[in-house]
C-alpha positions in Angstrom: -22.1 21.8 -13.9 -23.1 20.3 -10.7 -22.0 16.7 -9.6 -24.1 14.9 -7.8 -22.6 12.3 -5.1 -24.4 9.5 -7.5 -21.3 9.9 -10.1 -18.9 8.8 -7.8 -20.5 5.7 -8.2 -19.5 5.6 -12.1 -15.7 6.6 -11.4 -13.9 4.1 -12.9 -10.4 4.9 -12.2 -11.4 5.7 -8.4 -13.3 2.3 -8.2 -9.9 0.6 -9.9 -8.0 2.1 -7.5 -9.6 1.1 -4.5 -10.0 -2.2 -5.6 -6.9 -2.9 -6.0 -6.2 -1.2 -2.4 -8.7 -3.8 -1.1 -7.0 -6.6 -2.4 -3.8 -5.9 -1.6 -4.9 -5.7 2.1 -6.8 -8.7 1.7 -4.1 -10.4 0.4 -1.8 -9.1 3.1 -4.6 -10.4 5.7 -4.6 -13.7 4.3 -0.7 -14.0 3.9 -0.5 -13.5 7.7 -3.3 -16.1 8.5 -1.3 -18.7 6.4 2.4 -17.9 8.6 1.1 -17.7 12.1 -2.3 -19.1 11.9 -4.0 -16.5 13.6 -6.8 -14.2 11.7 -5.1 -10.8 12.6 -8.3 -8.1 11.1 -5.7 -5.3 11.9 -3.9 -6.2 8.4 -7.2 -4.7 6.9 -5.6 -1.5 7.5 -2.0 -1.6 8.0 0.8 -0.4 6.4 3.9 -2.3 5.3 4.3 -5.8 4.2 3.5 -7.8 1.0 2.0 -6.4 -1.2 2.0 -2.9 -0.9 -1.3 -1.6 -0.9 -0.3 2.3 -1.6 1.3 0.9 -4.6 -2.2 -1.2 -5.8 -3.6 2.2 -5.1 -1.7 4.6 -6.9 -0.9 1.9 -9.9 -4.2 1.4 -10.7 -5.3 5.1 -10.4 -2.7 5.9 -13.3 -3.9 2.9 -14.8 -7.0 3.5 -15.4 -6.7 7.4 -15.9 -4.2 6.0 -19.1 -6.9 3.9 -20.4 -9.9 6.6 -19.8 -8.0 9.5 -20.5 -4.8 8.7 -22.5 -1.3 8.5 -21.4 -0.9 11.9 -22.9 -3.4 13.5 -20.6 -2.5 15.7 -17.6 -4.4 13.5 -15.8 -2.2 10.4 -16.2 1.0 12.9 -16.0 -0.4 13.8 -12.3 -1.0 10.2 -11.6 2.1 8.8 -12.9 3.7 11.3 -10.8 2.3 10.7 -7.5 2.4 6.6 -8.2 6.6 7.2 -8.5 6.6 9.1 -5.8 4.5 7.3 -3.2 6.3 3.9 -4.2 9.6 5.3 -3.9 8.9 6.7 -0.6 7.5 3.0 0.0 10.8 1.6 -0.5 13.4 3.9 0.4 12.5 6.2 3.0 9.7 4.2 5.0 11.7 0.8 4.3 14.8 2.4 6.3 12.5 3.8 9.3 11.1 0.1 9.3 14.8 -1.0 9.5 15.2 1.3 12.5 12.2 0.7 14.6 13.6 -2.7 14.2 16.7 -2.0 15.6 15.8 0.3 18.7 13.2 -2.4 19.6 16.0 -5.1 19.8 18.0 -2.2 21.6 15.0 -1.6 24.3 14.0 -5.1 24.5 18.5 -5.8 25.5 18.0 -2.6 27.9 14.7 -2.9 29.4 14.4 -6.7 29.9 17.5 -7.0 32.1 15.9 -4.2 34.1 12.1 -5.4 34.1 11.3 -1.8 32.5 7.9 -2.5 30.0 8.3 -0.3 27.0 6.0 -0.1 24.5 8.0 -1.1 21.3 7.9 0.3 17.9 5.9 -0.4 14.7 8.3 -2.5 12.3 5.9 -2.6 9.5 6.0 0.3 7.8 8.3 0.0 4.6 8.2 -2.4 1.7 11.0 -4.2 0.1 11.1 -3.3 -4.0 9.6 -6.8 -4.6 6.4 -6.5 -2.4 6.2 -2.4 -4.6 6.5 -4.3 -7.7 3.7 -6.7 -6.1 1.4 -4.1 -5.4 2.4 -1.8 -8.5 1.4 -5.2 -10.7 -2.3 -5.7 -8.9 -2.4 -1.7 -9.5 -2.1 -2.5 -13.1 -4.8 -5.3 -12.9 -7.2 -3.5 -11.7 -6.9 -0.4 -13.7 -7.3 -2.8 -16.7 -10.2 -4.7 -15.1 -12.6 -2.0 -14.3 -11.7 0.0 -17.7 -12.6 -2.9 -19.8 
């Protein structure tokens, strides 16, 4: 059987998953506006910070595939999956390279200011703390309900 691009269109789970994507970056977009009162657009599409937006992603893909398909199905085994993983990778292993871009930018900025050297510093952004997961992970779940109801 053929699929035609159309059917895309009637993918729940996809459609719960990227809404909950596009909230969570909304969300982060807005947060940022409301701390340093400057309309940043590059939070549209960044990564780190609260919520986390892979975890809204990947939450409310194995959402939905649960409530489409059953909890039993290889699908939701294959989305469950990949939600652990990516959120674990969220908060361990990106979370510590945020910690160390942090750390060589306050080491550059202590070497290169006293010399007048301009280095371009590093992204800090990058990892989440478990709470801003558990954030993203719980709009994830929203939306997989929402847009399998």
């Amino acid at each position: 059987m053929k699929a035609q691009f159309g059917d895309l269109f009637g993918n729940a789970a996809l459609w719960a998953a990227l809404g909950a994507w596009f909230v969570a970056q909304l969300i982060k977009t807005v947060r940022a506006l409301a701390l340093t009162h400057k309309l940043n657009l590059s939070y549209i599409v960044s990564s780190g910070g609260m919520p986390s937006s892979h975890s809204a992603l990947v939450v409310g893909l194995a959402t939905a595939i649960g409530r489409i398909d059953g909890v039993q199905s290889t699908a939701f085994a294959l989305a469950a999956v990949l939600a652990g993983v990516v959120m674990y990778d969220a908060a361990g292993v990106r979370l510590a390279v945020s910690k160390q871009a942090r750390i060589l930018n306050f080491m550059l900025d202590d070497f290169f200011h006293e010399r007048g050297i301009n280095e371009k510093r590093l992204h800090e952004l990058i990892g989440h703390t478990p709470v801003q997961v558990f954030a993203g992970a719980l709009i994830g779940v929203i939306f997989g309900i929402v847009f399998t109801l």
